[in-house]
BAVEX-903758 format. One line per field, with one value per residue: chain; z, y, x of N, C-alpha, C in turn. Coordinates in steps of 0.02 Angstrom, whole numbers, plus 50000, padded with zeros to 5 digits. Atoms other than C-alpha are relative to their C-alpha. Layout:
cadena: [A, ...] .
n_pz: [Z, ...] .
n_py: [Y, ...] .
n_px: [X, ...] .
ca_pz: [Z, ...] .
ca_py: [Y, ...] .
ca_px: [X, ...] .
c_pz: [Z, ...] .
c_py: [Y, ...] .
c_px: [X, ...] .
***
This chain:
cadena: [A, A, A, A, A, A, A, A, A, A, A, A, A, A, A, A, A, A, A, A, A, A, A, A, A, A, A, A, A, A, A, A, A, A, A, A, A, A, A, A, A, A, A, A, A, A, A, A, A, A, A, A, A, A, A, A, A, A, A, A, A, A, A, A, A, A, A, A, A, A, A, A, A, A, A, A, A, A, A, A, A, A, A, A, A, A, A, A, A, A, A, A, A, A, A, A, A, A, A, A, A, A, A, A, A, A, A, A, A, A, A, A, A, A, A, A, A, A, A, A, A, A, A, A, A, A, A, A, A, A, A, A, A, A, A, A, A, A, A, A, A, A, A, A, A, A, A, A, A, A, A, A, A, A] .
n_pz: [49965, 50039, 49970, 49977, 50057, 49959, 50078, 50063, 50056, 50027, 50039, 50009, 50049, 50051, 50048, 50018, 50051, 50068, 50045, 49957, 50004, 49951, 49976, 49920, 49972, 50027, 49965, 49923, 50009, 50002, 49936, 49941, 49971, 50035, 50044, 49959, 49978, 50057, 50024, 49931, 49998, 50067, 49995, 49932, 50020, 50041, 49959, 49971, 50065, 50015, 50092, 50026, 50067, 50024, 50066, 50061, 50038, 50066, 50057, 50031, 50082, 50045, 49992, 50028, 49969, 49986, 50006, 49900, 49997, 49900, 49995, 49955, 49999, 49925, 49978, 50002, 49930, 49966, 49916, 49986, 50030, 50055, 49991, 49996, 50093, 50058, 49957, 50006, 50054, 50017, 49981, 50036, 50063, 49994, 50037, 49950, 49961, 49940, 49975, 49948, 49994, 49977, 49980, 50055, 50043, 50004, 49967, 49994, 50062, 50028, 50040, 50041, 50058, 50036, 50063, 50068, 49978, 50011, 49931, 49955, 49987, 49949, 49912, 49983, 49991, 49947, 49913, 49981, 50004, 49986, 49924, 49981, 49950, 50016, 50026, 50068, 50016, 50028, 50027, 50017, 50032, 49995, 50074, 49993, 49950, 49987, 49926, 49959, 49940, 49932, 49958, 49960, 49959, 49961] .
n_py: [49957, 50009, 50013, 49962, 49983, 49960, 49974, 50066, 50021, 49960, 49991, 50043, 49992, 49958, 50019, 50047, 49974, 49964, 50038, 50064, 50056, 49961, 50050, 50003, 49973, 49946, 49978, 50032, 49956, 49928, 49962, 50035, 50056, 50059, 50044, 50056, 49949, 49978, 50077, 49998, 49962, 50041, 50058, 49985, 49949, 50040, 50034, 49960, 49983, 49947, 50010, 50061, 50056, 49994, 50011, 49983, 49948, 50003, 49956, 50047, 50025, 50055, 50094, 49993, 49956, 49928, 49958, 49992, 49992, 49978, 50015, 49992, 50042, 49985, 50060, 49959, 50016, 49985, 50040, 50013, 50062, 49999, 49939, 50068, 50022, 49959, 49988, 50062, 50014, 49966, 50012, 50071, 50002, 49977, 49941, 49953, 49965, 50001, 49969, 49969, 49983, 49927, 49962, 49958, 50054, 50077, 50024, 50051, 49972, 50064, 49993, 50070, 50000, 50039, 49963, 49972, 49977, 50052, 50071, 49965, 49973, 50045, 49993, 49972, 50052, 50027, 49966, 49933, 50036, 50056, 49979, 49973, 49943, 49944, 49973, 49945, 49989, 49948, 50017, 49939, 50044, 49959, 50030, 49990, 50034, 49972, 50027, 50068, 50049, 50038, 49979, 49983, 49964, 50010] .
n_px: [49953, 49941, 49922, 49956, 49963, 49939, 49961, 49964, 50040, 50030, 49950, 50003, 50054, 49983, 49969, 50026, 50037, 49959, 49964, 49975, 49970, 49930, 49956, 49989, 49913, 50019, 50048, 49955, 49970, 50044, 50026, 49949, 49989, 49954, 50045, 50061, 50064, 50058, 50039, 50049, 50062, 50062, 50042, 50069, 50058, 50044, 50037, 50054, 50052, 49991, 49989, 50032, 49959, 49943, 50036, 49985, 50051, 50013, 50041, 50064, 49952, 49971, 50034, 50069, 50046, 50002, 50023, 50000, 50078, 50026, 50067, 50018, 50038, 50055, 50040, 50048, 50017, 49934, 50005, 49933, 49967, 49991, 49953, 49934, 50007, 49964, 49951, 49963, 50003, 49964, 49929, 49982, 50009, 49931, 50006, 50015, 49978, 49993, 50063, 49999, 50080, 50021, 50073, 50052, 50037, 49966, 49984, 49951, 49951, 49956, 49950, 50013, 49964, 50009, 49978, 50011, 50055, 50029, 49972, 50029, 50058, 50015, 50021, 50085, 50056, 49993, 50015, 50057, 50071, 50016, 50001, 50090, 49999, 49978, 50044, 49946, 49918, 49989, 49928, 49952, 49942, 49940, 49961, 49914, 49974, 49962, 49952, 50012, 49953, 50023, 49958, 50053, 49969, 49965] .
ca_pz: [55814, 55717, 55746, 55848, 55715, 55788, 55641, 55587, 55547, 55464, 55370, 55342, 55254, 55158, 55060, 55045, 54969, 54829, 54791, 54899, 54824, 54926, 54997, 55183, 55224, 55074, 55180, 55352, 55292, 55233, 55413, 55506, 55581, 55539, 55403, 55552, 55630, 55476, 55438, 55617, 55580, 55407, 55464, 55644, 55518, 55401, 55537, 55617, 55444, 55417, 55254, 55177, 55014, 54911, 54722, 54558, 54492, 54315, 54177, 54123, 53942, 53915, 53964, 53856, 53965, 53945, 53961, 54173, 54202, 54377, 54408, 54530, 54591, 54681, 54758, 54779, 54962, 55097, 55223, 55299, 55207, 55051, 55068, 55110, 54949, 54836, 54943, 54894, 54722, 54688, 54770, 54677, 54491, 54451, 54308, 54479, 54548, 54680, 54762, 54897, 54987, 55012, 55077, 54957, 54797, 54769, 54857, 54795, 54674, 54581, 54478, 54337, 54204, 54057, 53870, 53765, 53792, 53746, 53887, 54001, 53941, 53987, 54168, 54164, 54114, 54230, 54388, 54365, 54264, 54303, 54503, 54556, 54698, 54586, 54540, 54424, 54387, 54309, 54203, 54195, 54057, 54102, 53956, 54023, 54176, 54259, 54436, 54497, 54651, 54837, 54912, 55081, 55161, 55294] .
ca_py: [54277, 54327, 54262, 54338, 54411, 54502, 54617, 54481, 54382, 54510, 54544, 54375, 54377, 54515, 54448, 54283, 54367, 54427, 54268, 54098, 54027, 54141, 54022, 54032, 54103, 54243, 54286, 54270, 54403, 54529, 54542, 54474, 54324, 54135, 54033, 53884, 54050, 54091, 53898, 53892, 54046, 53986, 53832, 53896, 54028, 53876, 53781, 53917, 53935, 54117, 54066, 53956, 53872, 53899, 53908, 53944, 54107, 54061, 54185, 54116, 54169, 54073, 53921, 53982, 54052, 54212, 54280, 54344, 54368, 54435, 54370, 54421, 54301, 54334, 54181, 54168, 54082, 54125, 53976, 53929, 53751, 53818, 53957, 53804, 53723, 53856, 53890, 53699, 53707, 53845, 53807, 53638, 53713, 53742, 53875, 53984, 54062, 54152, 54175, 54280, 54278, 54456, 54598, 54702, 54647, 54506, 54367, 54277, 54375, 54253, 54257, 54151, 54103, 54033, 54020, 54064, 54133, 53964, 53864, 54017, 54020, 53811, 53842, 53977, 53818, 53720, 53816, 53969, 53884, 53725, 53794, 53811, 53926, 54052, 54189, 54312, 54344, 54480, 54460, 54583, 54516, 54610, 54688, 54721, 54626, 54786, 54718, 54562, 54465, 54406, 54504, 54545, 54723, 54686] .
ca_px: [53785, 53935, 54111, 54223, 54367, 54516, 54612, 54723, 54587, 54498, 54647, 54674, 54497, 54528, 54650, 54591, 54435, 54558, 54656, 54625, 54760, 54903, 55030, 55009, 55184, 55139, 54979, 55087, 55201, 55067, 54993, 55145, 55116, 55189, 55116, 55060, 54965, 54875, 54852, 54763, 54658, 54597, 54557, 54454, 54360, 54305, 54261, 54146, 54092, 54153, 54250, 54114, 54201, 54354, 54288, 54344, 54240, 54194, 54155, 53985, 54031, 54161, 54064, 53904, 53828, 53814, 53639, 53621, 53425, 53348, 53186, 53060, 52938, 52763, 52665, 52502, 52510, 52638, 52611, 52775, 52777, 52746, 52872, 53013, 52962, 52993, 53136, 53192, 53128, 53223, 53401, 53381, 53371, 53579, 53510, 53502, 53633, 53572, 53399, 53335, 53163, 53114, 53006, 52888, 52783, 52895, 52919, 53054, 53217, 53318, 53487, 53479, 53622, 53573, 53629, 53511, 53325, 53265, 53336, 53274, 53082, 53108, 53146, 52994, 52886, 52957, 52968, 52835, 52711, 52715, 52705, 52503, 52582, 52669, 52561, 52684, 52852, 52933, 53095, 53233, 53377, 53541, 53628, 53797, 53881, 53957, 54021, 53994, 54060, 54030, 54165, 54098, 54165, 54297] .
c_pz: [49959, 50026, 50020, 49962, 50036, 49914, 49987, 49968, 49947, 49929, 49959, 49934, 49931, 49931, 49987, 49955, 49920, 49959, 50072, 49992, 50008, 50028, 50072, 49989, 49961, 50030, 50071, 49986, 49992, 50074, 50053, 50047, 49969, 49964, 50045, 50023, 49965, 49987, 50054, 49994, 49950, 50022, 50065, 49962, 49962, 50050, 50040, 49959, 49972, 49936, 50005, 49945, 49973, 49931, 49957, 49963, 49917, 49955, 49953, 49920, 49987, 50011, 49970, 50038, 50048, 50027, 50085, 49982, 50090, 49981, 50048, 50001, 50058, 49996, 50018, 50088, 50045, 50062, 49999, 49967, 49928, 49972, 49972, 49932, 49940, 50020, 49966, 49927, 49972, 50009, 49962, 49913, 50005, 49955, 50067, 50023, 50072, 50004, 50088, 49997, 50048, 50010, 49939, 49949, 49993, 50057, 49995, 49958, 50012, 49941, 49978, 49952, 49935, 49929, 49956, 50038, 49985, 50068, 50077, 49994, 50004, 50055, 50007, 50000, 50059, 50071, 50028, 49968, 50003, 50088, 50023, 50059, 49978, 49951, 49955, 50027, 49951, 49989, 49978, 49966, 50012, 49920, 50003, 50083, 50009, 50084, 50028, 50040, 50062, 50040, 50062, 50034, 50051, 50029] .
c_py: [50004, 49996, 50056, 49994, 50036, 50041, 49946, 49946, 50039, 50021, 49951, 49976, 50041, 49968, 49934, 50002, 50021, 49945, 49952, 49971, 50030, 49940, 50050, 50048, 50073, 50041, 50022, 50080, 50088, 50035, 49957, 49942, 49930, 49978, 49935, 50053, 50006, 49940, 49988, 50045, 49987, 49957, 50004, 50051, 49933, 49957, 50033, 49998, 50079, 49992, 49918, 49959, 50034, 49950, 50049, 50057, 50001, 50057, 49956, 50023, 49958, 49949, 49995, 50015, 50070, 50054, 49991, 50035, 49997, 49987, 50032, 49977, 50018, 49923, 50020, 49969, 50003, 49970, 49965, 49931, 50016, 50048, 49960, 49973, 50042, 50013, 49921, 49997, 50059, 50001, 49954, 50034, 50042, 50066, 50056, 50004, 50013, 50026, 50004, 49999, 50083, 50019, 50023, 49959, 49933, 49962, 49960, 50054, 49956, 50037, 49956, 50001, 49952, 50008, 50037, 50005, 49961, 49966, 50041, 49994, 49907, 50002, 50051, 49944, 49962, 50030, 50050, 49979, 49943, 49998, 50018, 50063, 50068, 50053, 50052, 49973, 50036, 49981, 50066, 49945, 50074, 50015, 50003, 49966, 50064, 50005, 49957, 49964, 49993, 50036, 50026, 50075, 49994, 50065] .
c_px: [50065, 50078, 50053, 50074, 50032, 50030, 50053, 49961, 49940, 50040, 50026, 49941, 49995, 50037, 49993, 49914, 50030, 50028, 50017, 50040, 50076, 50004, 50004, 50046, 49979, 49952, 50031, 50030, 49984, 49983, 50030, 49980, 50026, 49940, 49971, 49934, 49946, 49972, 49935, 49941, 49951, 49965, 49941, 49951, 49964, 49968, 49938, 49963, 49998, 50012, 49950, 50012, 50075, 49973, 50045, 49931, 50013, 49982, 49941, 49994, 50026, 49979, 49934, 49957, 49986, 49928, 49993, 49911, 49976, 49930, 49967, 49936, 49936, 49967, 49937, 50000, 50071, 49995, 50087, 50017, 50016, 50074, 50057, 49982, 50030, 50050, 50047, 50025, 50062, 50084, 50016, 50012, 50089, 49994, 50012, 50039, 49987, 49922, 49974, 49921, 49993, 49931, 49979, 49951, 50026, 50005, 50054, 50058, 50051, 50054, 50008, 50063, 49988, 50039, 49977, 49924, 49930, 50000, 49974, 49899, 49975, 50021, 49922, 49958, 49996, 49999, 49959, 49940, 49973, 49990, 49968, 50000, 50033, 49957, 50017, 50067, 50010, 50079, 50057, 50092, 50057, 50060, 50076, 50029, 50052, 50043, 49941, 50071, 49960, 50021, 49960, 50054, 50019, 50020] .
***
């Protein structure tokens, strides 16, 4: 069920999507209320779990790792334990970003960052062919990073 949000915390969100590291009072001012108010609303959205972290967005370049790779994973069995497994195996490998279990041919699409197309075709060993339940995968290497983020429309 999703949290009940009034426009100041919505507003609130907004700009804390842009730059978590506004000084209360600076946030307070934008959508008029006091910097304890806003402290109170931050802290009852993280506690609901609306805002879920407060992270540093890396450029995976400058840390070597540049190449971004979308996977899409079919299985060959879709019983609810095995599902959770790849579901585990997959959250657990840090090469991964972000993965989603979906509808259509695929069953799994993954966001991978790696450096080099070495260190990518060892996770394939390790997690698609070394995985008796994964029956393809299809690799799409991205050649340009033209918008990326999380931001969620407020």
């Amino acid at each position: 069920m999703p949290a009940q949000l009034d426009a100041f915390d919505r507003k609130i969100l907004d700009i804390l999507q842009r730059d978590n590291t506004m000084p209360q009072r600076t946030i307070g001012e934008a959508v008029n209320l006091s910097a304890p108010a806003v402290q109170r609303r931050i802290k009852r959205m993280t506690e609901e779990g609306v805002i879920r972290a407060n992270v540093a967005v890396i450029d995976p370049a400058a840390v070597g790792q540049a190449i971004t790779i979308f996977v899409e994973v079919e299985v060959i069995s879709e019983t609810a334990e095995q599902i959770e497994q790849a579901k585990r195996e997959f959250a657990a490998a840090p090469e991964i970003q972000q993965c989603y279990y979906v509808t259509g041919e695929a069953d799994f699409v993954l966001v991978i960052i790696v450096s080099s197309m070495a260190d990518y075709e060892a996770l394939t060993r390790r997690l698609f062919f070394g995985n008796n339940n994964v029956k393809r995968f299809r690799t799409f290497v991205a050649m340009d990073r033209i918008k990326v983020g999380l931001s969620v429309p407020i």
